[in-house]
CHARMM internal coordinates of N, CA and C (Angstrom, degrees):
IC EDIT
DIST 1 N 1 CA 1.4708
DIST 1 CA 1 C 1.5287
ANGL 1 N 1 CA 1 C 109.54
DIST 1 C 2 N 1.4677
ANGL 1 CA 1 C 2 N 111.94
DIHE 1 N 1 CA 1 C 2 N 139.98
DIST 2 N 2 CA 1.4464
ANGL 1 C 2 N 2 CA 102.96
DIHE 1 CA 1 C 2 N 2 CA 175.96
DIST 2 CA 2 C 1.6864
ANGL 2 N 2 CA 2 C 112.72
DIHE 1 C 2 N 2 CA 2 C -133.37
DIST 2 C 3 N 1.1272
ANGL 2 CA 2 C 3 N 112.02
DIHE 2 N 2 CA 2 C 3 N 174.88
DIST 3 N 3 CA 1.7187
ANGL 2 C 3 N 3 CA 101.87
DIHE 2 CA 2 C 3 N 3 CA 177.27
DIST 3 CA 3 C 1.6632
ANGL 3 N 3 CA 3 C 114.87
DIHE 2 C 3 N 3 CA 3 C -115.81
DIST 3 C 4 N 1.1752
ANGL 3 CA 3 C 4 N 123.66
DIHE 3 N 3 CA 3 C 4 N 161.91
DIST 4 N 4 CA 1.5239
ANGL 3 C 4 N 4 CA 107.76
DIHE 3 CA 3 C 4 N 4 CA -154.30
DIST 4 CA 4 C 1.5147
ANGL 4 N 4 CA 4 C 86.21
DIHE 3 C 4 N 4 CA 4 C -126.75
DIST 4 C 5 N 1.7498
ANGL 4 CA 4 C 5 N 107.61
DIHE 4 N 4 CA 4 C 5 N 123.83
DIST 5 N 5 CA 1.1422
ANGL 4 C 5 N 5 CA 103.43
DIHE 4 CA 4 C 5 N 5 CA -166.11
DIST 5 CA 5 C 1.8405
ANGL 5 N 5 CA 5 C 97.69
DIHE 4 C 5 N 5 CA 5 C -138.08
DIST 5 C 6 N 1.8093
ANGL 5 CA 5 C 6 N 119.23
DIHE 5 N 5 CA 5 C 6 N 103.07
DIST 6 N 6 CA 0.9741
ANGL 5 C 6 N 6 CA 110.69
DIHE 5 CA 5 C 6 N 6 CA -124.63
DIST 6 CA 6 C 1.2966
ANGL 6 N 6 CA 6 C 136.39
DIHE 5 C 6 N 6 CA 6 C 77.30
DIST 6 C 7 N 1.4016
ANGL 6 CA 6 C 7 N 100.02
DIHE 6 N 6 CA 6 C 7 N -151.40
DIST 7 N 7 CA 1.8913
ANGL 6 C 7 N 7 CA 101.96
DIHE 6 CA 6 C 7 N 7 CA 170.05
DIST 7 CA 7 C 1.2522
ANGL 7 N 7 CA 7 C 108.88
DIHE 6 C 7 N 7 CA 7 C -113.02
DIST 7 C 8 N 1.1578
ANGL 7 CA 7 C 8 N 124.42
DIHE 7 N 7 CA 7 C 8 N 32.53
DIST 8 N 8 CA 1.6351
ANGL 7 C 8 N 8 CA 119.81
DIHE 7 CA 7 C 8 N 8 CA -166.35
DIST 8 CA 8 C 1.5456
ANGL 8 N 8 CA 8 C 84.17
DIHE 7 C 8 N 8 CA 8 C -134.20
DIST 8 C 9 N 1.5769
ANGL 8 CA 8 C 9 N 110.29
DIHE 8 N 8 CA 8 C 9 N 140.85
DIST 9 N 9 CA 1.3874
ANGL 8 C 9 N 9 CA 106.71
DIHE 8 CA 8 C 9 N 9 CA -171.59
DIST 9 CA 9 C 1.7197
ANGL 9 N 9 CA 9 C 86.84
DIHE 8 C 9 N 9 CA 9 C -98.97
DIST 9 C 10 N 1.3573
ANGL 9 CA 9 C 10 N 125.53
DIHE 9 N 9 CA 9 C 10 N 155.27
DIST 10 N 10 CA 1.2096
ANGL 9 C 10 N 10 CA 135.60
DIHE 9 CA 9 C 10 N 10 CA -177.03
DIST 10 CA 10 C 1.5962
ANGL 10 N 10 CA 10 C 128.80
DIHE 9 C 10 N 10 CA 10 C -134.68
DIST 10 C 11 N 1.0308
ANGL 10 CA 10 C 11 N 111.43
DIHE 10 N 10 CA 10 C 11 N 97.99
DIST 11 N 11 CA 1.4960
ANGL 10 C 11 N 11 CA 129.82
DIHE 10 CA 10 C 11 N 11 CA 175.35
DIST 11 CA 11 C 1.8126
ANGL 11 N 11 CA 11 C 103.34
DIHE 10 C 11 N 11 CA 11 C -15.75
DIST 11 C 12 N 1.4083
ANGL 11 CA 11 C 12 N 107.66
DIHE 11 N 11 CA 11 C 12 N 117.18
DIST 12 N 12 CA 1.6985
ANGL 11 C 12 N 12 CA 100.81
DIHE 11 CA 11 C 12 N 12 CA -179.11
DIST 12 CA 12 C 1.4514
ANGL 12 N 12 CA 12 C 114.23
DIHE 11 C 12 N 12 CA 12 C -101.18
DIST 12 C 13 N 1.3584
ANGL 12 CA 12 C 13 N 126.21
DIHE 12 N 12 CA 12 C 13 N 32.64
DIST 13 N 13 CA 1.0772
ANGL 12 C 13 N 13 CA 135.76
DIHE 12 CA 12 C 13 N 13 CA 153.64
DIST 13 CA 13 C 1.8548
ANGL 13 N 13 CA 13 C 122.81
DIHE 12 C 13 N 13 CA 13 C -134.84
DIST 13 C 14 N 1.1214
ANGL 13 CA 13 C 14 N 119.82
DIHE 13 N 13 CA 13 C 14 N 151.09
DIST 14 N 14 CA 1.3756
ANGL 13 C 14 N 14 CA 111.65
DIHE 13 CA 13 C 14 N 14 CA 166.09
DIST 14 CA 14 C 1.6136
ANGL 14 N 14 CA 14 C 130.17
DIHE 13 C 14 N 14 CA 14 C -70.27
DIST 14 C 15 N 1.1437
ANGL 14 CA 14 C 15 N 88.06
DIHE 14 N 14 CA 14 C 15 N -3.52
DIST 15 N 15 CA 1.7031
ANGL 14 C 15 N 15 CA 95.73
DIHE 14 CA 14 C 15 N 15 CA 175.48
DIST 15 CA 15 C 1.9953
ANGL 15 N 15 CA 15 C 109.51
DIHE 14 C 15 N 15 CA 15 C -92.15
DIST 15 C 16 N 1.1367
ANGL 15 CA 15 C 16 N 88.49
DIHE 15 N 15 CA 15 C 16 N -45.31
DIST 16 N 16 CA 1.7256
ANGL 15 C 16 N 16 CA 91.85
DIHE 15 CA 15 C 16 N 16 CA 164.53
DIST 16 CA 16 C 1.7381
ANGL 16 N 16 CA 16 C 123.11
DIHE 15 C 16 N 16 CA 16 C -63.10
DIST 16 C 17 N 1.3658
ANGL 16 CA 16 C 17 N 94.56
DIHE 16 N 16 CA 16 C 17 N -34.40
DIST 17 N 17 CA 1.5071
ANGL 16 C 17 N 17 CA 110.04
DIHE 16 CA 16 C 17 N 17 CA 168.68
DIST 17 CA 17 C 1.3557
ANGL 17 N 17 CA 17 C 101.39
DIHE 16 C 17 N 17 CA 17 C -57.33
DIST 17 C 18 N 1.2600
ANGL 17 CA 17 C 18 N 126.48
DIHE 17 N 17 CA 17 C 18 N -62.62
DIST 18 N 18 CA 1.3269
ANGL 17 C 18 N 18 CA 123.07
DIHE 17 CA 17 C 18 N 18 CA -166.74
DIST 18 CA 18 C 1.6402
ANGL 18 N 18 CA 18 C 134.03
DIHE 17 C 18 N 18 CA 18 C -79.35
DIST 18 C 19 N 1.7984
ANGL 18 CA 18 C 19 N 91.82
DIHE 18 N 18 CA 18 C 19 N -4.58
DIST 19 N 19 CA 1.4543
ANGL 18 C 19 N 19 CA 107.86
DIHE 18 CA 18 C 19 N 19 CA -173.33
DIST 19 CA 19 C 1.4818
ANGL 19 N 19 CA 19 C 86.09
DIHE 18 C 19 N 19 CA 19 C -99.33
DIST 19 C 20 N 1.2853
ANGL 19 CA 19 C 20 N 127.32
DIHE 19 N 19 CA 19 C 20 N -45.29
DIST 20 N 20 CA 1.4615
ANGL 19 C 20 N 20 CA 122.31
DIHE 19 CA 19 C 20 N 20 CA -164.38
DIST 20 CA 20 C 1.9016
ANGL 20 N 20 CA 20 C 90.81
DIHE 19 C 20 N 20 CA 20 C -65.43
DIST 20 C 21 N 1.1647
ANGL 20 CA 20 C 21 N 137.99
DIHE 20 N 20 CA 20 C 21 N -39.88
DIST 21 N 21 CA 1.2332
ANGL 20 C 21 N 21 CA 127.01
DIHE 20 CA 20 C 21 N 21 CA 163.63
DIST 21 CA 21 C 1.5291
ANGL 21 N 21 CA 21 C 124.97
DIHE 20 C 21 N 21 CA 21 C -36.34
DIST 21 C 22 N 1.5966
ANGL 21 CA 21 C 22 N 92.05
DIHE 21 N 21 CA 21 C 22 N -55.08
DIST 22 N 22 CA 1.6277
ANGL 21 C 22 N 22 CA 93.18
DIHE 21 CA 21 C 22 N 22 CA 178.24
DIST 22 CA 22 C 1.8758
ANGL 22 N 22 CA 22 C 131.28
DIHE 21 C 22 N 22 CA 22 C -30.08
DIST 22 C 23 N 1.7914
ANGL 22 CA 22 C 23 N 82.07
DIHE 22 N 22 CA 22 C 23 N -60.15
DIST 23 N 23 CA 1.2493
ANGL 22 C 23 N 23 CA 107.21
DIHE 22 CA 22 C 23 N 23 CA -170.65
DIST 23 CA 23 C 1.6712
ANGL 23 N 23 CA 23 C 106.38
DIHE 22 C 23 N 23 CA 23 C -79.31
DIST 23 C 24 N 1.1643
ANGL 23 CA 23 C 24 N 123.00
DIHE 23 N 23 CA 23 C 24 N -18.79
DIST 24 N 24 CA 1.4871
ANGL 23 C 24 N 24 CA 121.48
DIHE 23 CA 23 C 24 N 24 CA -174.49
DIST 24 CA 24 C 1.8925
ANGL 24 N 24 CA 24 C 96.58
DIHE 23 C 24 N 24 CA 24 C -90.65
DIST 24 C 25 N 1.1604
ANGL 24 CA 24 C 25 N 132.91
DIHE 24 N 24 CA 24 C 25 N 0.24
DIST 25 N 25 CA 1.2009
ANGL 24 C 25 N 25 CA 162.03
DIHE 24 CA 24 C 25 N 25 CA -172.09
DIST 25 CA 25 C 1.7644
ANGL 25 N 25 CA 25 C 112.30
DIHE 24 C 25 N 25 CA 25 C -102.27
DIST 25 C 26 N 1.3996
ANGL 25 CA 25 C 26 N 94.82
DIHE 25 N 25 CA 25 C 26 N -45.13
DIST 26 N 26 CA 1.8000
ANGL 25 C 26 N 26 CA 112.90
DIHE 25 CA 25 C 26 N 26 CA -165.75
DIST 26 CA 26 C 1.4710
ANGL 26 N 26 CA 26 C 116.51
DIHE 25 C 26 N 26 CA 26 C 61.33
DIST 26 C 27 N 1.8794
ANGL 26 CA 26 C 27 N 112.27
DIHE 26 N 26 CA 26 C 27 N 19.75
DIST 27 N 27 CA 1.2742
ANGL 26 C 27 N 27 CA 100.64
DIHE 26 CA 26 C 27 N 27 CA -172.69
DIST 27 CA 27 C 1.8306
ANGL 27 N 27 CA 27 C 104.05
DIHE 26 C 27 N 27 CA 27 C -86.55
DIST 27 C 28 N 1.0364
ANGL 27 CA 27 C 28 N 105.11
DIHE 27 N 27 CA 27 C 28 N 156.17
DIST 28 N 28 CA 1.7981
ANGL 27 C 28 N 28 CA 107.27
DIHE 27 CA 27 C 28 N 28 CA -160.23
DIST 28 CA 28 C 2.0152
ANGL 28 N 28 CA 28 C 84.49
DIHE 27 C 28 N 28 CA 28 C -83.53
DIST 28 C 29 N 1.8043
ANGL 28 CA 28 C 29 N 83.84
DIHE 28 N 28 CA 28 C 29 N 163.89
DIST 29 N 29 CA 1.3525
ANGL 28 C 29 N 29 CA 98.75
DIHE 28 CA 28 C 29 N 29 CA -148.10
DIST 29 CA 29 C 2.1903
ANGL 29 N 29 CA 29 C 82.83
DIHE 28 C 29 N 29 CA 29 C -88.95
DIST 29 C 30 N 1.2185
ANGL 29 CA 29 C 30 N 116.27
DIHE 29 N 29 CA 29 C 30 N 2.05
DIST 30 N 30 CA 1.5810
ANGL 29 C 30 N 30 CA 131.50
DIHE 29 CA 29 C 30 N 30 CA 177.38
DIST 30 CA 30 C 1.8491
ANGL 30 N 30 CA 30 C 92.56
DIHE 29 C 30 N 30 CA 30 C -74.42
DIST 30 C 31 N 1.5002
ANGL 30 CA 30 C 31 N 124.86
DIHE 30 N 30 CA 30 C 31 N -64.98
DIST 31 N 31 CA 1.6157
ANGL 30 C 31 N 31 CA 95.35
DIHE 30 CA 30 C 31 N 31 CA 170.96
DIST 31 CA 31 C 1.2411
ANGL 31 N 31 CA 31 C 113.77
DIHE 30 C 31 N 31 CA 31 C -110.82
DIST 31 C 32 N 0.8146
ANGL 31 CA 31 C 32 N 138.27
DIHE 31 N 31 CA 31 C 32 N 36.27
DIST 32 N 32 CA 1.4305
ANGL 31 C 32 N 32 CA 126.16
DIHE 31 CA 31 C 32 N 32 CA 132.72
DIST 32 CA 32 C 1.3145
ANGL 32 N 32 CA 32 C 151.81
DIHE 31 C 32 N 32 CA 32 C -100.88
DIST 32 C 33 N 1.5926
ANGL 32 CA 32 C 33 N 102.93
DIHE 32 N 32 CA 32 C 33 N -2.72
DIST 33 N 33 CA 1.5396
ANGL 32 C 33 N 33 CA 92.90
DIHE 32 CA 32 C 33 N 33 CA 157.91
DIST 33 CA 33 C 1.7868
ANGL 33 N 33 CA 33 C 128.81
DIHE 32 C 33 N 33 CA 33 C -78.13
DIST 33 C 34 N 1.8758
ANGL 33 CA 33 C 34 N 107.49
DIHE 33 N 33 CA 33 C 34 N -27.98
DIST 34 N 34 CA 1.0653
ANGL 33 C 34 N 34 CA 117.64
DIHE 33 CA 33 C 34 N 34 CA 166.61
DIST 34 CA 34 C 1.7414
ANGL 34 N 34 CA 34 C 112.26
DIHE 33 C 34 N 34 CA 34 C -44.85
DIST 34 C 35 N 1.0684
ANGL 34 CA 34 C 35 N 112.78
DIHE 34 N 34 CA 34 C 35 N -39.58
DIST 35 N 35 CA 1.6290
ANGL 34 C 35 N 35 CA 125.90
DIHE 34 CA 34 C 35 N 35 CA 172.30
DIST 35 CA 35 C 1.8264
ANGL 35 N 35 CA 35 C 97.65
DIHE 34 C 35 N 35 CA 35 C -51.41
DIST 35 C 36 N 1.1003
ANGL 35 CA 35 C 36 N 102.10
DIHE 35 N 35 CA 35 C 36 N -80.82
DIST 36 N 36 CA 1.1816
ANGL 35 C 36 N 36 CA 114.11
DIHE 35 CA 35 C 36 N 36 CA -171.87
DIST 36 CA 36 C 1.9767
ANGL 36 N 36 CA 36 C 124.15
DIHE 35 C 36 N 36 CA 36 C -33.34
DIST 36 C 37 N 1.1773
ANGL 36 CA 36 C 37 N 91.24
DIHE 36 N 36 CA 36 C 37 N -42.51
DIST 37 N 37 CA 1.6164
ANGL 36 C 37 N 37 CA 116.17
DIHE 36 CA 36 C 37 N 37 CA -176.53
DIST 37 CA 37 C 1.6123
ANGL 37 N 37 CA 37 C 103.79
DIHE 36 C 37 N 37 CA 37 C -87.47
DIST 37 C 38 N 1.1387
ANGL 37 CA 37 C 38 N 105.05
DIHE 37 N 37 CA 37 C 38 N -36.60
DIST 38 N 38 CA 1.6336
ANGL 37 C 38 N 38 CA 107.49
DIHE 37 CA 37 C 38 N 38 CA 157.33
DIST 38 CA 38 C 1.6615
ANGL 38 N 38 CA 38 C 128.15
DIHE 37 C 38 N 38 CA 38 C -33.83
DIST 38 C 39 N 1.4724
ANGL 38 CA 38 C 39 N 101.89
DIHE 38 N 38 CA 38 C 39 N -61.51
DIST 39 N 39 CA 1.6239
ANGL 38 C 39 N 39 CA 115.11
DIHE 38 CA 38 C 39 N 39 CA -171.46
DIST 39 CA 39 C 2.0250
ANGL 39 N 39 CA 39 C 84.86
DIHE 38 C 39 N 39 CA 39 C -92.89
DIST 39 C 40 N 0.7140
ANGL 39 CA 39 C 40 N 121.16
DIHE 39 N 39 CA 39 C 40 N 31.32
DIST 40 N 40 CA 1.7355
ANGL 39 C 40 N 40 CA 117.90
DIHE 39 CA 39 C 40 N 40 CA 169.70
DIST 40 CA 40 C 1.6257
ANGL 40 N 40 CA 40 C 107.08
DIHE 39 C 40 N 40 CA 40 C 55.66
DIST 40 C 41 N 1.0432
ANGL 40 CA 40 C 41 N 119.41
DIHE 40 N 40 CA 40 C 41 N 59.85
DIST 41 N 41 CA 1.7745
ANGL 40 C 41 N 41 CA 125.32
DIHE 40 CA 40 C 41 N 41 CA 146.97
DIST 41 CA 41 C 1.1445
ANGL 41 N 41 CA 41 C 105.46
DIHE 40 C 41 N 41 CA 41 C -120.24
DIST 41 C 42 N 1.7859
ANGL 41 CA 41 C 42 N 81.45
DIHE 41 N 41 CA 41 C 42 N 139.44
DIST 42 N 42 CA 1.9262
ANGL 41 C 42 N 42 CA 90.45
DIHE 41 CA 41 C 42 N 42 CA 179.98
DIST 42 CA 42 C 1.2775
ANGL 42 N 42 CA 42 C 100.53
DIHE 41 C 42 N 42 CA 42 C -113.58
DIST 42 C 43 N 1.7453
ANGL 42 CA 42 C 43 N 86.94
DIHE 42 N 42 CA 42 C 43 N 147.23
DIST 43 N 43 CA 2.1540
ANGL 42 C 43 N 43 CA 98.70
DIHE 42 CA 42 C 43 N 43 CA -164.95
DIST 43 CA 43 C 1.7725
ANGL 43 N 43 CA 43 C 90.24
DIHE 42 C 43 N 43 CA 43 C -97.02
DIST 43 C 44 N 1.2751
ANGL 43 CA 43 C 44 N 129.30
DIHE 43 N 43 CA 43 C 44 N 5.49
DIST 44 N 44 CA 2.0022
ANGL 43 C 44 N 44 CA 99.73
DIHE 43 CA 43 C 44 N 44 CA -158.29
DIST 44 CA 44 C 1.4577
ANGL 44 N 44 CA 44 C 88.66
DIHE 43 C 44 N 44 CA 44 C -80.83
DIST 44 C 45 N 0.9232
ANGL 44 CA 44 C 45 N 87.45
DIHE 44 N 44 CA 44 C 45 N -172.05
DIST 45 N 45 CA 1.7512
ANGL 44 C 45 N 45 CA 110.21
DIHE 44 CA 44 C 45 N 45 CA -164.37
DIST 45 CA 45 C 1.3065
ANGL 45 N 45 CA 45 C 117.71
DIHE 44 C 45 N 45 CA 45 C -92.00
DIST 45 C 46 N 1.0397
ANGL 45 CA 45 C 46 N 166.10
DIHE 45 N 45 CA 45 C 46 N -146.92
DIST 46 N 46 CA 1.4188
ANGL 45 C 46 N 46 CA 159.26
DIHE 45 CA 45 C 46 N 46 CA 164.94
DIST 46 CA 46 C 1.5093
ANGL 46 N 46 CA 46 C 106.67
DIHE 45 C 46 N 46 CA 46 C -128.45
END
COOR INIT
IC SEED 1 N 1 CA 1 C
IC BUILD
């Protein structure tokens, strides 16, 4: 689910922010979550 802020729909978390990067990137989710967990965000799930 996302919220539409403007006309650009916008990721309502920073983790979606950063996954929707990934993939708009095509960098595989093999190095980039180590990236991610690096600067201290945690990807598990709830």
């Amino acid at each position: 689910m996302r919220y539409l802020t403007g006309y650009k729909p916008v990721p309502r978390t920073l983790r979606e922010q950063l996954m929707c990067y990934a993939h708009a990137t095509r960098t595989p989710k093999t190095q980039f979550l180590p990236t991610l967990n690096s600067i201290g965000i945690g990807l598990s799930d709830d």
